[in-house]
GUDO-141839 format. One record per residue: z, x, y of N, C-alpha, C in turn. Coordinates in steps of 0.2 Angstrom, whole numbers, padded with zeros to 4 digits, always signed. Each point is the difference from the previous one (the first is absolute). Layout:
# residues N
ZXYZXYZXY...
This chain:
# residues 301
-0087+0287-0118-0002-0005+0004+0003+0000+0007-0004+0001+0006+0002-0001+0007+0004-0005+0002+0003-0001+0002+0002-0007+0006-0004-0005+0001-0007+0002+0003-0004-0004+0000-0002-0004-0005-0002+0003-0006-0001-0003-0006+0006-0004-0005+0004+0002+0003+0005-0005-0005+0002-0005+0005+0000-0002+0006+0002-0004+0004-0006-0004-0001-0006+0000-0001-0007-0003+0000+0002-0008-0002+0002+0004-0008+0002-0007-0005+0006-0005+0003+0006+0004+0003+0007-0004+0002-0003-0003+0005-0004+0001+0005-0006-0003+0005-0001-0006-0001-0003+0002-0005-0007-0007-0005+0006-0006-0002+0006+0003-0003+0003-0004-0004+0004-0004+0008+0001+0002+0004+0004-0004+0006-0005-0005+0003-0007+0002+0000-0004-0002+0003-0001-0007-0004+0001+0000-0007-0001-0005-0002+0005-0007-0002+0004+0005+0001+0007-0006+0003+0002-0002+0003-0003+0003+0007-0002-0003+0008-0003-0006+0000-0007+0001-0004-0005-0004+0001+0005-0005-0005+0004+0000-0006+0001-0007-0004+0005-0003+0004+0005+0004+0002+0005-0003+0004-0004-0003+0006-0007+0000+0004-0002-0001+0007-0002-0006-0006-0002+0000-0003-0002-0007-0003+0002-0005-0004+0008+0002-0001+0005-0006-0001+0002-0002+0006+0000+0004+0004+0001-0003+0006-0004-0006+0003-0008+0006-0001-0005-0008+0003+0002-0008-0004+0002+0004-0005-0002-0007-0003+0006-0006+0001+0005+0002+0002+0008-0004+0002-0003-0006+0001-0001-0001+0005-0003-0006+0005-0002-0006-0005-0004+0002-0003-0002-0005-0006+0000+0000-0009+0005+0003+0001+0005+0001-0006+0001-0008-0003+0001+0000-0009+0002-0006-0001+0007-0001+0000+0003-0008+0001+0007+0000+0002-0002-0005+0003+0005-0004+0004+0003-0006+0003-0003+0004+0009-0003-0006+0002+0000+0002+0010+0005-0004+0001+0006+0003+0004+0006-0003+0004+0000-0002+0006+0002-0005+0000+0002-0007+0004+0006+0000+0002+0002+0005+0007+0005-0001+0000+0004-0005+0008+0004-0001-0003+0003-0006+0004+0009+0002+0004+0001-0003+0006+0005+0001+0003+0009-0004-0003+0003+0006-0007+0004-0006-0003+0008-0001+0003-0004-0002+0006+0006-0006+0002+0001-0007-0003+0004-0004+0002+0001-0006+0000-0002-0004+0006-0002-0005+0000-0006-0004-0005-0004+0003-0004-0004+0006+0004-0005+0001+0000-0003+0001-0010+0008+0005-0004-0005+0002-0004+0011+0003-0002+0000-0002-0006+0008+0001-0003+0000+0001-0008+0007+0000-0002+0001+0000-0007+0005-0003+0001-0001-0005-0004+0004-0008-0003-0002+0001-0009+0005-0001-0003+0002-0004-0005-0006+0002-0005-0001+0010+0001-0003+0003-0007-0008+0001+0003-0001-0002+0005-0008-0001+0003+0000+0001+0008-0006+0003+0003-0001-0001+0007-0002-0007+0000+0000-0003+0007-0004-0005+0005+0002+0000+0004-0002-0005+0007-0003+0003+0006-0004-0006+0002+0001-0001+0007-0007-0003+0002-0006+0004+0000+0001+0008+0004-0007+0005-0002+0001+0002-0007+0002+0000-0005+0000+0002-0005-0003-0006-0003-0001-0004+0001-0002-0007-0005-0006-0002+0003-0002+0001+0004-0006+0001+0003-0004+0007-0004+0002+0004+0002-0003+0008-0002-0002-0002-0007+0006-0002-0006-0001-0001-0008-0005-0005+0002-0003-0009+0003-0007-0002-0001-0004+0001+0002-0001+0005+0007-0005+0006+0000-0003+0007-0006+0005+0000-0003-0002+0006-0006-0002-0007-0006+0002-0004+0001-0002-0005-0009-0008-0003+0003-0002-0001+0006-0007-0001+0004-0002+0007-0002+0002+0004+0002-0004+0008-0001-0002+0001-0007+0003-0001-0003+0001+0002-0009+0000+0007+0000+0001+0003+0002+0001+0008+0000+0007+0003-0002+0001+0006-0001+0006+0004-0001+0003+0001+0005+0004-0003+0005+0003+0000+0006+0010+0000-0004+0001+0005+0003+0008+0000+0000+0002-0001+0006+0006-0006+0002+0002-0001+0006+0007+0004+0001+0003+0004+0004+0004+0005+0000+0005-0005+0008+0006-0001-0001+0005-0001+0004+0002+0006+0004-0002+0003+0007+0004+0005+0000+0004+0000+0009+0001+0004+0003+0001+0001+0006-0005+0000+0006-0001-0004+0005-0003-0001+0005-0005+0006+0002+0003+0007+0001-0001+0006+0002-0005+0001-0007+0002+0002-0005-0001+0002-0008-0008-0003+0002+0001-0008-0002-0007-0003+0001-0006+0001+0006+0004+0003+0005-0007+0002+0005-0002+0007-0001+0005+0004-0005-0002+0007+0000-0004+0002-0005+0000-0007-0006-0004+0000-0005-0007-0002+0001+0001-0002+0005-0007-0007+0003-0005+0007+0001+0005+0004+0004-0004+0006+0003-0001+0005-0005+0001+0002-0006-0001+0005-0004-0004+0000-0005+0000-0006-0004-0004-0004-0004-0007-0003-0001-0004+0000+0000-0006+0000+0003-0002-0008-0003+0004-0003-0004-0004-0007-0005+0006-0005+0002+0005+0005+0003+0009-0008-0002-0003-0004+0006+0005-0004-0001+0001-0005+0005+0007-0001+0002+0002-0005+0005+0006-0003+0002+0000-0005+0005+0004-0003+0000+0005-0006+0004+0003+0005+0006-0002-0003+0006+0002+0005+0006-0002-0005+0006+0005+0000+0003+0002-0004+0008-0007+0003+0004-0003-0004+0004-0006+0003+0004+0003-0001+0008-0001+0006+0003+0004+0001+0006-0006+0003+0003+0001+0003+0007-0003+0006+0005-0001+0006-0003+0007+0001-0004+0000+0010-0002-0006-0001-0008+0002-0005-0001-0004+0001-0008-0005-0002+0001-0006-0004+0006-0005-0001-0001-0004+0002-0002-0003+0006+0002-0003+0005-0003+0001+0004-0004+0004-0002-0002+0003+0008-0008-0004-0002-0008+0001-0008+0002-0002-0005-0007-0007-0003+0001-0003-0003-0005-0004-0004-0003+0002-0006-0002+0002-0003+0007+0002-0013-0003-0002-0001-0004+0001-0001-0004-0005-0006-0004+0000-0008+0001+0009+0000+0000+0001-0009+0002+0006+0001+0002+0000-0008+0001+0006+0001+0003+0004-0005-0004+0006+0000-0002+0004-0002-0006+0006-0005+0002+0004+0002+0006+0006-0003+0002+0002+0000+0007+0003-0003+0003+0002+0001+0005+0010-0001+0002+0000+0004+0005+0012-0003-0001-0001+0002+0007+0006-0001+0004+0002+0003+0006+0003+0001+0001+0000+0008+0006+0006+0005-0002+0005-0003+0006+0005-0001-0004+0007-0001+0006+0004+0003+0001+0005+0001+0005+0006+0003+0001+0006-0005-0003+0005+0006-0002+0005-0003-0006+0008+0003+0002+0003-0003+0001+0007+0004+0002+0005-0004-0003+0007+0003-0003+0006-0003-0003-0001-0009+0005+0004-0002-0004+0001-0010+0000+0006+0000+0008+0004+0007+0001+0004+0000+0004-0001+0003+0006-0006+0003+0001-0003+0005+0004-0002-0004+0007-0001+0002+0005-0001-0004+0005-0006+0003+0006-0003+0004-0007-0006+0004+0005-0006-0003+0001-0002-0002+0004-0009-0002+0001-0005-0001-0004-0002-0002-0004-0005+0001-0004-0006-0003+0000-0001-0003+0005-0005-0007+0003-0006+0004+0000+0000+0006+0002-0008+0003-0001+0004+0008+0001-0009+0004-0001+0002+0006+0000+0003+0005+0005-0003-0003+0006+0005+0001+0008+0006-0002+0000+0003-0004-0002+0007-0001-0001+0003+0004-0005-0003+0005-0002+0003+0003-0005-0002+0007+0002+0000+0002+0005-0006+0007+0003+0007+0007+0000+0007-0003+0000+0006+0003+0001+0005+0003-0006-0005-0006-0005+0006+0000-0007-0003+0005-0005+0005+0003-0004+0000+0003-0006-0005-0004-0004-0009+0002-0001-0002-0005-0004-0002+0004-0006+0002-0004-0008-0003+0002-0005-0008+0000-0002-0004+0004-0002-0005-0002-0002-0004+0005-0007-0006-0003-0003+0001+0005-0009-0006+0006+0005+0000+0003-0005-0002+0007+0004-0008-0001+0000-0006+0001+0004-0007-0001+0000-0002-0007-0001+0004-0005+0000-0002-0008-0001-0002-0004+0006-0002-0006-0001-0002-0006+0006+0005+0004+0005+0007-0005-0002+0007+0000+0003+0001+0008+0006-0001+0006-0002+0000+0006+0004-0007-0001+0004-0006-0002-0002-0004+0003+0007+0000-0006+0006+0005-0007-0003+0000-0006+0004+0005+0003+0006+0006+0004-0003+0007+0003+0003-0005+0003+0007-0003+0005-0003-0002+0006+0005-0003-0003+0005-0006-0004-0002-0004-0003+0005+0005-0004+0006+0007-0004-0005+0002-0002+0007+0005+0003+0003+0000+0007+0000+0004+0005+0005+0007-0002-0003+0000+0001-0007+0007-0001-0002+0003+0007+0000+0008+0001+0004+0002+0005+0001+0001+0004-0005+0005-0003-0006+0005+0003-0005-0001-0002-0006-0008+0002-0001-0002-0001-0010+0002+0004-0004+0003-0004-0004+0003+0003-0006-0003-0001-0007-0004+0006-0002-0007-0002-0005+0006+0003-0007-0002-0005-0005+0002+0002-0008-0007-0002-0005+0003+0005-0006-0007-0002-0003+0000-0007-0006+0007-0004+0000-0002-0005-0005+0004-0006+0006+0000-0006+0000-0001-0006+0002+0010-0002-0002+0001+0003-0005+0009-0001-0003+0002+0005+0004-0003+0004+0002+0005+0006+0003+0002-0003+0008-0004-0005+0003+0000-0004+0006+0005-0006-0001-0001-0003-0004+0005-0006-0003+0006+0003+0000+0002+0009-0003+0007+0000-0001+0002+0002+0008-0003+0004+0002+0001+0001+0008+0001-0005+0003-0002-0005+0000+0001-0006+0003+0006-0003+0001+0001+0001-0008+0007-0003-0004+0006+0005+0004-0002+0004-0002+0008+0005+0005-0001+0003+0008-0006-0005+0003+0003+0002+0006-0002+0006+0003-0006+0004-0006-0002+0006+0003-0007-0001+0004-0004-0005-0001-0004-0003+0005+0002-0006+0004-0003+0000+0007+0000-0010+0004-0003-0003-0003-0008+0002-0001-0004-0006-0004-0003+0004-0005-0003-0005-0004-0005+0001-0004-0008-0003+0001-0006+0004+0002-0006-0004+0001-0003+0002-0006-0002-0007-0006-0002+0002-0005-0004-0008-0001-0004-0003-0005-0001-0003-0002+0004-0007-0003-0001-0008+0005+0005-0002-0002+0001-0001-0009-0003-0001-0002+0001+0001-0009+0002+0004-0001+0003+0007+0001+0000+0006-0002+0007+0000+0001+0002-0004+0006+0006+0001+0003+0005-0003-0004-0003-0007-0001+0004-0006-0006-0001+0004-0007-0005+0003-0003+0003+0004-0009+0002+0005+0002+0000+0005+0005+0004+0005+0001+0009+0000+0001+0000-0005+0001+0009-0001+0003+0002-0002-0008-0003-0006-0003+0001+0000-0006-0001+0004-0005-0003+0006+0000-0002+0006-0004+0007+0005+0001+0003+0001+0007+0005+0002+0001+0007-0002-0002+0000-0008-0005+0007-0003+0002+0001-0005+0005-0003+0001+0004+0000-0005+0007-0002-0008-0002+0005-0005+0006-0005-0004+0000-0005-0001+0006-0004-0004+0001-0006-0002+0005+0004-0002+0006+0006-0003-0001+0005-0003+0007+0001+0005+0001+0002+0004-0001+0002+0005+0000-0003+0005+0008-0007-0003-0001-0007+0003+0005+0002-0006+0007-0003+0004+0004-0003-0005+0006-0007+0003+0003-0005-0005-0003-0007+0001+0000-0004-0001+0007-0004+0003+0004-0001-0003+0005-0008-0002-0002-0003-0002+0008-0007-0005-0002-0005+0008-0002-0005-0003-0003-0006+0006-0002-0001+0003+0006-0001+0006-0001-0002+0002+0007-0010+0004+0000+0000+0000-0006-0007+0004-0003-0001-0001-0005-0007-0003-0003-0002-0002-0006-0002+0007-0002+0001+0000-0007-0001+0005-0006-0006-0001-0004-0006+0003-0002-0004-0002-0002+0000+0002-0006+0002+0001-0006+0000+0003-0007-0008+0001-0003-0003+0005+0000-0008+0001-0005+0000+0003-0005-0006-0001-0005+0001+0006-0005-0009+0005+0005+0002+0005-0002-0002+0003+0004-0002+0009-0006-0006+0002+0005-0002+0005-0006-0002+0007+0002+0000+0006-0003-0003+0007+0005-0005-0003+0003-0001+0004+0006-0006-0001+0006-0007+0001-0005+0001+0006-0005-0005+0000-0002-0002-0003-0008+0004-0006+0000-0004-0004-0004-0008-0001-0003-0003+0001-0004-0006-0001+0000-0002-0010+0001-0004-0001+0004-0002-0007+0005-0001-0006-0008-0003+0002-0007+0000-0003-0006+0007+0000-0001+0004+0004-0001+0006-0003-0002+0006-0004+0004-0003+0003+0007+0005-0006+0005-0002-0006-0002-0007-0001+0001-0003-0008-0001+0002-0003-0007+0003+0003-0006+0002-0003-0006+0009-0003+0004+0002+0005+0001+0008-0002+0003-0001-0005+0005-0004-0001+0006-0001-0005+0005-0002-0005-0005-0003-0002-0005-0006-0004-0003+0008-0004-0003+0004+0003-0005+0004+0000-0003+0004-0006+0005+0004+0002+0006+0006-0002+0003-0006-0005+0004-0003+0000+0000-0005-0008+0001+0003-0004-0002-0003+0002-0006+0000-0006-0007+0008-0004+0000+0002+0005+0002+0009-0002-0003+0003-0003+0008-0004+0001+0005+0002-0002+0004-0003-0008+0000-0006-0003-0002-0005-0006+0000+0004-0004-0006+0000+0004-0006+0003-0004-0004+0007+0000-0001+0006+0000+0005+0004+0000+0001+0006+0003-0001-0003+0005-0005+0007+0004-0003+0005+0003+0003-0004+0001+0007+0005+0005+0004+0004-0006+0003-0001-0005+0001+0003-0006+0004+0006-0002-0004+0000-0002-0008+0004-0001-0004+0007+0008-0001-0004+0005+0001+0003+0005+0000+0007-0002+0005-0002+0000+0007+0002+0001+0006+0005-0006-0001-0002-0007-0001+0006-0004-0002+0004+0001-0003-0001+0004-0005+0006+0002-0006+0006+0004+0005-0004+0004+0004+0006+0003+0006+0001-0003+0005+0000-0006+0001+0000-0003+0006-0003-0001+0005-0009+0004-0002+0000-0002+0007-0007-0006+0000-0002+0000+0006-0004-0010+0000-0007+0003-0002-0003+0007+0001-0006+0003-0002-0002+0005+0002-0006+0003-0005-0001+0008+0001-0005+0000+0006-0005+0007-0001-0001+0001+0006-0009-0001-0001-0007-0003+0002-0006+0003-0001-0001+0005+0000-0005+0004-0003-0002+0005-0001-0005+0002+0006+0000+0007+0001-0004+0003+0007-0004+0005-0002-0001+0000-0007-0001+0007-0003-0008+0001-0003-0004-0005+0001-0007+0002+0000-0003+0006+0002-0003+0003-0001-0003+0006+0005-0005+0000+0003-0002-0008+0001-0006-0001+0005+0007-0005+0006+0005-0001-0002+0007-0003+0005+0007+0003-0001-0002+0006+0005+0007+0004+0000+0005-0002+0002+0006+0002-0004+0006-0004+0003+0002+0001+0008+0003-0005+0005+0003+0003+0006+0004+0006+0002-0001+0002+0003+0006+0004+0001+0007-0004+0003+0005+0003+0001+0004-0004-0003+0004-0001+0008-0002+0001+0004+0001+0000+0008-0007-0008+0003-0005+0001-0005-0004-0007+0001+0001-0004-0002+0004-0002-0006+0000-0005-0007+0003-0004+0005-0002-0008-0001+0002-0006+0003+0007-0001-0003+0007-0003+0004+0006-0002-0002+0001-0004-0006+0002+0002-0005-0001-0002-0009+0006-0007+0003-0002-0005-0007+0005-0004+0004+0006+0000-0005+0007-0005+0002+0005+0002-0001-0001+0000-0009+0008+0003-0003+0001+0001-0005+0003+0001-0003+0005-0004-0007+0005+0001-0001+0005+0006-0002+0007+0003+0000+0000+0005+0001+0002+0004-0006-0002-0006-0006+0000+0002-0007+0010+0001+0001+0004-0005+0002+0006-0001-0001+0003-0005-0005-0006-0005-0002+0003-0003-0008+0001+0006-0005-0004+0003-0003-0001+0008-0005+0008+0004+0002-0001+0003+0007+0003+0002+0001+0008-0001-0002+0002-0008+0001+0006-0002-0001+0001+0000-0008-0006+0001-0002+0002-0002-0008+0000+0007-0005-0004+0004+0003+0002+0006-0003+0005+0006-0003+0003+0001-0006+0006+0003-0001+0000+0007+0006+0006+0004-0001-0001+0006+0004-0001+0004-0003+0002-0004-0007-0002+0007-0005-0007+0001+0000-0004-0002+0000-0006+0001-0004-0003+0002+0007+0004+0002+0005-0005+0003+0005+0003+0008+0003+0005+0002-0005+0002+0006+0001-0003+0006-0005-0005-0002-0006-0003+0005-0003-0008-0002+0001-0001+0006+0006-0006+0001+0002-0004+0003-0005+0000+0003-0003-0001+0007-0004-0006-0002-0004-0006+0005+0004-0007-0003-0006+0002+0004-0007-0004-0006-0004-0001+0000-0004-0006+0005-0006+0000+0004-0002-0003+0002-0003-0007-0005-0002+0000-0004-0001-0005-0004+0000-0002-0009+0001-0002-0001+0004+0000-0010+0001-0005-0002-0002
């Protein structure tokens, strides 16, 4: 037998293992399993307390999946983690700050929450923090690709100091290896107690830039299924759930939904001045620290 003839069949058989591999492949995408919902697991936002996650966006997301009735697994992870999944995955979803850099990467669907980012520095410190020009000289912390860093940039802040979790800014703070911290005032009050720290401990300044929290979906959503998700966070915003949710963390209320797709949401440079809001500081002073130092998802929620 020549070469060519015995190579014929090892051919055939390669070829046919291209083609089933090329078609386990296609099929991923709609594979059965759980679609992930992934969320930003800081504190407030979304924790491990006492055997269990909760969370403002987290308690929100779980009566969005019980309105859905579907298989949705909610996954606590990294800010970063969460946008890269957003992009990778063609079905998940997530909880994600709506800014300039990320308008066009996502699919809005609603809008969930709102906090505002402030500058934060030791209780003894005596640097400016009144706004972000007063602050245009200091060592400023911020998490790495969030609200907080594209506000920095924009205001010609000289000395950004990017990390990729919210505690690694808190402990920087603490020792003095950053001047301020620009983060979330809520973030900033579980954070310091996540740390050990107390909240006196901080010196808060006024908000300087609203944060807008959405769940948000790949670009290429198909238009039936966003309109189940907008339809969903209606319902829960009309019938109140999201309002009850929000008081649970202190704040006076959520946010209307923008997410029709005959009423696209704002961009986020037009949206009218949201009004004030509380900065979820009852929760904050009453939460252990334990329960906000093991981020770690869960294999299943």
């Amino acid at each position: 037998m020549d070469s060519h003839q015995w190579m014929m069949p090892l051919l055939g058989t390669m070829g046919l293992l291209l083609l089933a591999g090329g078609a386990a492949h296609a099929a991923a995408p709609g594979q059965s399993g759980p679609v992930h919902i992934y969320v930003n697991g800081v504190a407030p936002f979304a924790y491990h307390e006492q055997g269990s996650y909760r969370g403002l966006l987290y308690d929100m997301l779980a009566a969005l999946r019980a309105r859905m009735g579907g298989d949705y697994l909610i996954r606590p992870v990294p800010l970063r983690r969460a946008q890269v999944m957003l992009e990778t995955e063609p079905e998940a979803l997530a909880t994600l700050a709506r800014f300039a850099e990320t308008e066009h990467r996502y699919r809005w669907l609603c809008k969930l929450a709102d906090d505002q980012l402030v500058l934060v520095t030791r209780a003894g410190a005596t640097h400016d923090i009144n706004s972000l020009a007063a602050a245009r000289h200091l060592r400023v912390g911020v998490l790495l690709g969030g609200p907080a860093e594209s506000a920095a940039r924009h205001a010609g802040l000289q000395k950004i100091e990017t990390v990729s979790s919210a505690a690694s800014n808190a402990r920087k703070l603490a020792s003095g290896r950053i001047d301020a911290w620009l983060t979330a005032r809520s973030i900033a009050q579980f954070e310091q107690r996540g740390i050990g720290g107390k909240v006196e401990d901080l010196r808060i300044g006024p908000g300087v830039q609203t944060v807008s929290q959405y769940l948000a979906a790949p670009r290429g959503m198909a238009d039936h299924e966003a309109q189940k998700w907008q339809n969903a966070c209606n319902a829960l915003h009309d019938n109140g759930a999201f309002d009850r949710i929000a008081q649970n963390y202190g704040q006076q209320r959520s946010y209307a939904s923008c997410g029709e797709l005959n009423r696209a949401c704002p961009r986020p440079d037009r949206q009218a001045a949201p009004q004030p809001v509380a900065a979820l500081a009852s929760v904050a002073a009453t939460t252990t620290a334990r329960g906000l130092l093991d981020r770690r998802a869960k294999p299943r929620t």
